[in-house]
C-alpha positions, 0 to 999 in steps of 0.5 A, a space after each residue: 523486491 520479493 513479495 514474499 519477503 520484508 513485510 508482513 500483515 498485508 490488507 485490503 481498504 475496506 472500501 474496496 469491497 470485493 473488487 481485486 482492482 485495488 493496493 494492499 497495504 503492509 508492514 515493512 521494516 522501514 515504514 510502509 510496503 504497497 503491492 497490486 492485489 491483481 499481481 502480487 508476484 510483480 512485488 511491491 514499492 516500500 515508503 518510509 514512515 515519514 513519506 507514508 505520512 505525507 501521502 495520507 495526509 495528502 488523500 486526506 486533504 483531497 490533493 488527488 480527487 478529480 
């Protein structure tokens, strides 16, 4: 998928600082778009309202730390 097309209002975590290591997040028209902030013209992989929901959860709950 275009980067430049289906998305808009990307940011940055915060947290990330001034490191480029990182994702940025943005509106798509079917929930969630995700790029890497290093290779934005690599494009980006959407998730849909529901899978974006789980996923935060899931971080949330710590299911991905170390």
């Amino acid at each position: 998928m275009n980067a430049s097309t289906g998305h808009n209002h990307w940011r940055k975590s915060s947290y990330s600082g001034g490191q480029t290591n990182c994702v940025e997040v943005g509106r798509a028209r079917s929930g969630a778009a995700v790029r890497d902030t290093k290779d934005r013209a690599a494009g980006y992989f959407t998730a849909t309202p529901d899978q974006w929901t789980s996923f935060l959860d899931a971080i949330k709950s710590g299911r991905y730390d170390g």
